[in-house]
SEMIGU-308046 format. One record per residue (C-alpha): z, y, x. Coordinates in steps of 0.02 Angstrom, whole numbers, plus 50000, padded with zeros to 5 digits. Each point is the difference from the previous one (the first is absolute). Layout:
[node [Z; Y; X]],
...
//
This chain:
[node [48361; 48123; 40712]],
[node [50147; 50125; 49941]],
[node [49956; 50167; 50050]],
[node [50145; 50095; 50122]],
[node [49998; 50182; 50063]],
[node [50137; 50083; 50115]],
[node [50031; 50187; 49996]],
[node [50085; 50067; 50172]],
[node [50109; 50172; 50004]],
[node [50096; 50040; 50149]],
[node [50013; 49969; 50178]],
[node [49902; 49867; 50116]],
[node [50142; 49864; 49974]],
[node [49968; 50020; 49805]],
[node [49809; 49964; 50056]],
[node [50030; 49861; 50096]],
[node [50098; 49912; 49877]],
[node [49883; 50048; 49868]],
[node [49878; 49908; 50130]],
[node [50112; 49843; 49999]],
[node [50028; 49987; 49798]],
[node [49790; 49988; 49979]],
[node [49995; 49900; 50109]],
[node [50124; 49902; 49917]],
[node [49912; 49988; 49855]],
[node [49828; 49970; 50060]],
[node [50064; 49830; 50101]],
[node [50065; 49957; 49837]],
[node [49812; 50031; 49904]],
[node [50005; 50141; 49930]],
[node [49857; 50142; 50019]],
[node [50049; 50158; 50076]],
[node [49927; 50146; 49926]],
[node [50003; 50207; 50001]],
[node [50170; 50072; 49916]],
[node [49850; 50093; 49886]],
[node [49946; 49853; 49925]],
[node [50053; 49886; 49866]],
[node [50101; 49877; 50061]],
[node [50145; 49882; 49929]],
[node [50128; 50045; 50120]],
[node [50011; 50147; 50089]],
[node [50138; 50052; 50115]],
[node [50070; 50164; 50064]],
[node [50079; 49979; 50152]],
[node [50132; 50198; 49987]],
[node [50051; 50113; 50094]],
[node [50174; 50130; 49972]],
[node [49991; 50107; 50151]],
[node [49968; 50163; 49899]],
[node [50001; 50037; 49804]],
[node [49786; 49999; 50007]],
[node [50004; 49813; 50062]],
[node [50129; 49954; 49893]],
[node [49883; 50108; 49845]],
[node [49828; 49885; 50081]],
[node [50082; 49857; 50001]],
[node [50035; 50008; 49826]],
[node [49828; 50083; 49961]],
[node [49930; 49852; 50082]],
[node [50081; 49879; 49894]],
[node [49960; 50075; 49828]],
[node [49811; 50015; 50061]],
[node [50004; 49794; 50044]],
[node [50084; 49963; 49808]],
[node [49870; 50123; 49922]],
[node [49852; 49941; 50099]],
[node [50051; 49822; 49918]],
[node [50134; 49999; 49875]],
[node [49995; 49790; 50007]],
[node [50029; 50002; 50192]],
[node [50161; 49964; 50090]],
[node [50050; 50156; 50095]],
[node [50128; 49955; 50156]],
[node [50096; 50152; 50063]],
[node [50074; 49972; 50180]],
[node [50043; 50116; 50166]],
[node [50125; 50125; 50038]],
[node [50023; 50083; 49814]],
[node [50005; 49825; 49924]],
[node [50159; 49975; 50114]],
[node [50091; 50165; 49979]],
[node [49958; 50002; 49815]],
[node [49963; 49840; 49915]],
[node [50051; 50074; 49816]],
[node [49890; 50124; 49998]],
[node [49841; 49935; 50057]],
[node [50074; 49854; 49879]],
[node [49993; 50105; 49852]],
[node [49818; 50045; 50026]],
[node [49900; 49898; 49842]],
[node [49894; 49893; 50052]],
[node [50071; 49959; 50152]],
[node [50021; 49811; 50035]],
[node [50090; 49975; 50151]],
[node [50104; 50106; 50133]],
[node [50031; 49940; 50167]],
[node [50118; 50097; 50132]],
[node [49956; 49978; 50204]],
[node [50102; 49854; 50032]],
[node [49867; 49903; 49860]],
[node [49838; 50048; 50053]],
[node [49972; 49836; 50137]],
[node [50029; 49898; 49841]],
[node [49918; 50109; 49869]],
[node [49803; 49921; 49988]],
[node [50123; 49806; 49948]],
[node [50115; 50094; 49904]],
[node [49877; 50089; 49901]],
[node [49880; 49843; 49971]],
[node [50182; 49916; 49936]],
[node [50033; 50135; 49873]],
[node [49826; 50004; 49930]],
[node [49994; 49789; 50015]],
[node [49860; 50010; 50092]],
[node [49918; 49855; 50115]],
[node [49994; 50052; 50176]],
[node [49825; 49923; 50071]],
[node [49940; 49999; 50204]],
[node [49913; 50166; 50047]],
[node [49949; 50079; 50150]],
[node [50153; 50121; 50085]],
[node [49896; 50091; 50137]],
[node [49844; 50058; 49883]],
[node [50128; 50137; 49936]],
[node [49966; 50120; 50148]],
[node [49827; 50069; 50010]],
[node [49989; 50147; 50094]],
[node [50018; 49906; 50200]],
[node [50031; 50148; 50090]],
[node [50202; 50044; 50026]],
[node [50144; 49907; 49915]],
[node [50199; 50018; 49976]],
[node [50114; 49885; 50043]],
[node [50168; 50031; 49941]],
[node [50121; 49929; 50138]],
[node [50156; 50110; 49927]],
[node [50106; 50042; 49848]],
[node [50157; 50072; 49936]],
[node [50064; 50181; 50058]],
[node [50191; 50043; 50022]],
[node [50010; 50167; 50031]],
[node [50021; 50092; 49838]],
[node [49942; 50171; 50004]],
[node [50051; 50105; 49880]],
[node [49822; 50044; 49912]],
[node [49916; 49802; 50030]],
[node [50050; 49869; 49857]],
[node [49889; 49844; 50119]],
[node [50165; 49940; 50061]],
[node [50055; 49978; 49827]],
[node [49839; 49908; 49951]],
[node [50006; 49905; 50185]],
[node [50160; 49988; 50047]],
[node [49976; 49839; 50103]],
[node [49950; 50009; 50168]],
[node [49881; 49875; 50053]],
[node [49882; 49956; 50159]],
[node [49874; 49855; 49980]],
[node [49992; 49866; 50168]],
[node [49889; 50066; 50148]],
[node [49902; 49818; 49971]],
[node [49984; 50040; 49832]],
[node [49934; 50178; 50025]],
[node [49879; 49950; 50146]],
[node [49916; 49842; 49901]],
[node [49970; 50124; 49867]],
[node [49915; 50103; 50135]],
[node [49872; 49862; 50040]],
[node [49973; 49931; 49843]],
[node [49934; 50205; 49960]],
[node [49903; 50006; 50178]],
[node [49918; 49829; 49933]],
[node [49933; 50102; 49860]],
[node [49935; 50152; 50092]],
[node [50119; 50113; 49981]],
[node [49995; 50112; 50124]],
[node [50160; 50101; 49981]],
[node [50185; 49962; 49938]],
[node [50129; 50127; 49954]],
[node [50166; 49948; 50007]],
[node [50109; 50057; 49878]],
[node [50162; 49999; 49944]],
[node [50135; 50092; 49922]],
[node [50100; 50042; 50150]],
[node [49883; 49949; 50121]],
[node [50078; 50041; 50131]],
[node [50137; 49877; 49978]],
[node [49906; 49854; 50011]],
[node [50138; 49855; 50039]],
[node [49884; 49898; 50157]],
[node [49951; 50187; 50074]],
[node [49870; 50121; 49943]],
[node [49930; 50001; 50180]],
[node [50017; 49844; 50031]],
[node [49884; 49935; 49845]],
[node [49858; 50111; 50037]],
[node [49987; 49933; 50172]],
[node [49984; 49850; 49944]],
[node [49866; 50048; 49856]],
[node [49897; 50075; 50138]],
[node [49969; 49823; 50095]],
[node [49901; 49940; 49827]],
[node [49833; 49996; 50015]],
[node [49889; 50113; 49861]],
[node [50142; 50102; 49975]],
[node [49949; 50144; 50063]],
[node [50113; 50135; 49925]],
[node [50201; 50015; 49973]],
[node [50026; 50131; 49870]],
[node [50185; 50071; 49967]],
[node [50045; 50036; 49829]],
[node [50154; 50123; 49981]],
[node [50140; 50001; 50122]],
[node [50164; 50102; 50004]],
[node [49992; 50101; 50148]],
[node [50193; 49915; 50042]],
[node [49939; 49830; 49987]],
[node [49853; 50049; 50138]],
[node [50055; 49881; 50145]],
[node [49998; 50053; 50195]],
[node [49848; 49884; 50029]],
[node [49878; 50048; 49849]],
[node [49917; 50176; 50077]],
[node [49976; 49890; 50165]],
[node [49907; 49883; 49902]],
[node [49889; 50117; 49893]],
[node [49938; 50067; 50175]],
[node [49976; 49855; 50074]],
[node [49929; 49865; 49877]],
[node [49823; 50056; 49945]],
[node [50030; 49885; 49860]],
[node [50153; 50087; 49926]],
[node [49925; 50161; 49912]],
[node [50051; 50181; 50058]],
[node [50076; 50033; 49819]],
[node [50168; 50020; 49933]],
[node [50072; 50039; 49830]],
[node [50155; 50070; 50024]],
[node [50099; 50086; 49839]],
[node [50065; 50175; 50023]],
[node [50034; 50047; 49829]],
[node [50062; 50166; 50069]],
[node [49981; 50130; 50129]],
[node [50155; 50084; 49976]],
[node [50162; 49936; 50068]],
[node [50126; 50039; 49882]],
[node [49881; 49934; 49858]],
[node [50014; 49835; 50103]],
[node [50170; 49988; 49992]],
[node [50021; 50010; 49816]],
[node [49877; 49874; 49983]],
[node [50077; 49891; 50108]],
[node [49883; 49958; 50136]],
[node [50068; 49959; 50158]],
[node [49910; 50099; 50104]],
[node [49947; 50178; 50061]],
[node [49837; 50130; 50011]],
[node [50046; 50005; 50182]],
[node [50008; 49796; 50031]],
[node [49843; 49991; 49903]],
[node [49939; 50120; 50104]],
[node [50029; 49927; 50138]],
[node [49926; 49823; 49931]],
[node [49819; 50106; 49970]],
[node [49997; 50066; 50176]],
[node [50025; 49838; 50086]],
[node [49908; 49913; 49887]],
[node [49859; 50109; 50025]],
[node [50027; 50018; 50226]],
[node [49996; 49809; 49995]],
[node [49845; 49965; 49906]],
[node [49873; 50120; 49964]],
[node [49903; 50017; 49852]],
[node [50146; 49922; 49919]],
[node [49988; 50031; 49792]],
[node [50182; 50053; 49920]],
[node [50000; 49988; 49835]],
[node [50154; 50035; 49873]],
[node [50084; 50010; 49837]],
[node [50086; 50174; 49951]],
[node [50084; 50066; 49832]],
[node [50011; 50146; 49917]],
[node [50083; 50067; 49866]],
[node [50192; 49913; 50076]],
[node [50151; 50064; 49913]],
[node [50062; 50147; 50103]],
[node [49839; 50046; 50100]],
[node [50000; 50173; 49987]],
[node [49845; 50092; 50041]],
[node [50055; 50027; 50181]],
[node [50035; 49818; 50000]],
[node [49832; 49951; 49947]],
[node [49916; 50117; 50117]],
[node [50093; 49934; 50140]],
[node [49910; 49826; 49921]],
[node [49823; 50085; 50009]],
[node [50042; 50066; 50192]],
[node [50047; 49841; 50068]],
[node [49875; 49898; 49896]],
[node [49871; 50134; 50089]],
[node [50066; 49960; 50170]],
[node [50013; 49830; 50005]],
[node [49802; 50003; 49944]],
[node [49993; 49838; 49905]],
[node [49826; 49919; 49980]],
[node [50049; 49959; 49818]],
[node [50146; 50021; 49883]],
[node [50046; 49938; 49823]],
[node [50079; 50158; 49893]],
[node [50109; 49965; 49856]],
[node [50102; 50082; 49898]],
[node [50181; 49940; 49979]],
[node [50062; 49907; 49840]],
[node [50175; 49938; 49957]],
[node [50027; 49805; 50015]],
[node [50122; 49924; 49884]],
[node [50128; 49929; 50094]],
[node [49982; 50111; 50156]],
[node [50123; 50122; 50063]],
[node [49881; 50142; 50006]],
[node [49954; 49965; 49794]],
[node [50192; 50075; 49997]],
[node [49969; 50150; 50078]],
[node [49936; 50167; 49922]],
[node [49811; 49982; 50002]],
[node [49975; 50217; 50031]],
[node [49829; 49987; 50026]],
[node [49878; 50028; 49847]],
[node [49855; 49888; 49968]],
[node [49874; 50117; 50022]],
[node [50083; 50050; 50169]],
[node [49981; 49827; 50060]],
[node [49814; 49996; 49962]],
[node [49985; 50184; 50085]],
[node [50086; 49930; 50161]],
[node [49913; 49849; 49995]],
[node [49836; 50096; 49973]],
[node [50048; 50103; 50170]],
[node [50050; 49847; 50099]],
[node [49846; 49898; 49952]],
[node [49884; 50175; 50054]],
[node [50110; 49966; 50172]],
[node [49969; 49825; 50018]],
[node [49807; 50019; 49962]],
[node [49977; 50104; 50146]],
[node [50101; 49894; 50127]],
[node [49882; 49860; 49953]],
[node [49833; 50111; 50001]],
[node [50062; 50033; 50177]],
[node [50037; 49843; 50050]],
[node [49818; 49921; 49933]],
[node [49928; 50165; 50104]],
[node [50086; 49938; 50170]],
[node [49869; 49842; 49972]],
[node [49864; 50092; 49998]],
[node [49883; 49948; 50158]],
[node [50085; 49851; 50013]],
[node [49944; 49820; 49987]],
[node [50133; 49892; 49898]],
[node [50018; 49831; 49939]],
[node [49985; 49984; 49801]],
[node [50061; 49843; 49895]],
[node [49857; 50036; 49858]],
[node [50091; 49950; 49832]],
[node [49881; 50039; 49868]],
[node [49842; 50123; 49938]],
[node [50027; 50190; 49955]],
[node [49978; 49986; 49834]],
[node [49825; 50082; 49932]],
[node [49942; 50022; 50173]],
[node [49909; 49881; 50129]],
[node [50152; 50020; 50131]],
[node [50147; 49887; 50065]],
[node [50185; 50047; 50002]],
[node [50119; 49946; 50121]],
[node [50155; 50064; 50079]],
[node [50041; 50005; 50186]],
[node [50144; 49923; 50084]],
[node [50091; 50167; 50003]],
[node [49969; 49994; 49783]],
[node [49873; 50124; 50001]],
[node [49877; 49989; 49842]],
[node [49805; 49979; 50071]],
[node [49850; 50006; 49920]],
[node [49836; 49938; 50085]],
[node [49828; 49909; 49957]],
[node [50025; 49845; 49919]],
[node [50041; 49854; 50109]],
[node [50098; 49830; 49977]],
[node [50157; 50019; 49915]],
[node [50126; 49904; 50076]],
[node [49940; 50034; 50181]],
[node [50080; 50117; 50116]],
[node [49844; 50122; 50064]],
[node [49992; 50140; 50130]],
[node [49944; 50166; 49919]],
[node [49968; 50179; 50063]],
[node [50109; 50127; 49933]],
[node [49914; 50153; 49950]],
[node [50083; 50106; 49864]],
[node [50156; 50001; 49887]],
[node [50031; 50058; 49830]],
[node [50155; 49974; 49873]],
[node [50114; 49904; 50130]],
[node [49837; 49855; 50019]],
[node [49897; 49982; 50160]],
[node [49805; 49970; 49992]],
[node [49885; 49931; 50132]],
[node [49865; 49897; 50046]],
[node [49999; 49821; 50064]],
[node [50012; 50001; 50182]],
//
């Protein structure tokens, strides 16, 4: 059978579609195998959120057409929409494919090369049964002035509730334990957020709801209430800062405050305990001043996250903030984002310490590599390590010590 691979950079919905497209191809016979070996076709499913992903994605690319010169390399995702000529103009590249192609890309490639489609197997694509995303989501309207994603997903979609909730089963079915819903405004699911986890909860072997990202104004009335009292729905949420200081905010264009988010943390945090908040936050915006990014550094402090993403900004083409004077210097962004990440590393130490003594449940997801232990991560996204057990079960274990942001213990 012709050989396929699929390279993934980006967010979860890039992963989940990634997910879909070898899937794709492995109902239609082909053999799905590692982006590091040879294959005929490989695919890089982009990503344009920052200059690096946009430098990867290319990377990633060129390493497929060296790897095997006679192969057809497929460029899709976010950088194949927002800049089709220039991915276009890489040699060796066969085919690229914006967003809007990718549910038709495994016929459409098979078409170009002449290829004869023959009957595979679509669910042998997923190995690892212990969490899975389902995108339910798509699209984002907003425009703020650093983010080019509405420009590569301008449409905003919701898939059906039925839809969304067969897709549920079919995953319970095969032992998945977990799904993360995900999405790229999640929040504005069309049927109600709220509403479709409620009804994910009633199917059986589904014993986890994971949230992916969510805007902290798309967070509906009814969501905290149901992350306290739903022991299915997981005591985690992503929410993306960007930054901690308000007049930073405003030239980027996010429609909200340090004092609303605030506010958001502390209730979050009164109505369910133990609750995990973890964020997004830049550095490096045009017009932070150094007050401005220690104002970042003080709030980030005080809201205690239990994890954060640091990145440095980049100018998007096409943005409104790629027209502004970019005053910060490279290697100031790296400094800052040095100092923030030195923040965020002891927020999550801290938070891993606060399990110490306790017993909590862990999904185990796979081996520590070179070492006879388990990892897993609790439903508040805490990293574990224990003794080895059954990956893909959800196991009590003993909390005992912390170290680097990850939680070790003994089964219970």
């Amino acid at each position: 059978m012709p050989k396929v691979a699929v390279h993934t950079l980006g967010c979860k919905v890039n992963q989940y579609e990634s997910q879909k497209i070898a899937e794709d191809f492995r109902a239609r016979g082909f053999d799905l195998v590692k982006f590091s070996d040879e294959a005929d076709i490989y695919v890089v499913n982009t990503c344009t959120v920052t200059r690096t992903a946009d430098s990867k994605s290319r990377q990633a690319a060129r390493a497929a057409i060296n790897r095997n010169p006679d192969a057809s390399v497929v460029i899709t995702g976010c950088y194949a929409e927002t800049s089709p000529d220039e991915l276009g103009g890489i040699e060796g590249a066969t085919l690229v494919i914006g967003n809007a192609g990718k549910d038709r890309l495994a016929d459409e490639v098979i078409a170009k090369l002449g290829l004869i489609p023959q009957i595979g197997n679509p669910r042998s694509s997923i190995r690892n049964r212990t969490r899975a995303l389902i995108k339910v989501q798509d699209g984002c309207d907003q425009f703020c002035a650093y983010c080019a994603v509405p420009l590569a997903r301008p449409v905003m979609s919701s898939r059906p509730m039925s839809e969304v909730l067969e897709e549920a089963r079919d995953l319970a079915e095969r032992g998945f334990k977990e799904v993360v819903l995900t999405g790229i405004r999640l929040g504005r699911y069309d049927d109600g957020l709220v509403e479709l986890i409620e009804a994910l909860s009633e199917i059986d072997g589904v014993e986890r709801i994971r949230l992916s990202s969510i805007e902290l104004t798309d967070i509906a009335a009814g969501l905290l209430p149901l992350v306290a009292e739903n022991r299915k729905v997981c005591r985690h949420l992503h929410v993306p800062l960007q930054s901690g200081d308000d007049g930073v905010l405003r030239r980027m264009g996010r429609p909200y405050s340090t004092s609303r988010f605030m506010a958001f943390a502390e209730e979050a945090r009164s109505m369910v305990p133990g609750i995990g908040i973890t964020t997004d936050i830049m550095v490096g915006f045009p017009g932070e001043t150094e007050e401005r990014f220690e104002d970042s550094c003080r709030f980030a402090e005080g809201i205690r996250f239990s994890r954060v993403h640091v990145f440095p900004y980049s100018a998007r083409p096409g943005t409104r903030a790629a027209e502004l004077d970019d005053d910060i210097s490279p290697g100031k962004k790296k400094q800052r984002k040095a100092l923030m990440m030195k923040l965020a590393a002891e927020c999550s130490q801290e938070f891993a310490e606060q399990l110490i003594g306790q017993t909590v449940q862990v999904l185990l997801e796979g081996k520590q590599p070179g070492a006879n232990l388990s990892t897993g991560f609790t439903d508040n996204y805490v990293k574990v390590v224990c003794e080895v057990g059954c990956c893909g079960q959800i196991v009590d274990v003993l909390i005992r010590s912390a170290a680097g942001g990850t939680a070790y213990g003994t089964m219970a």
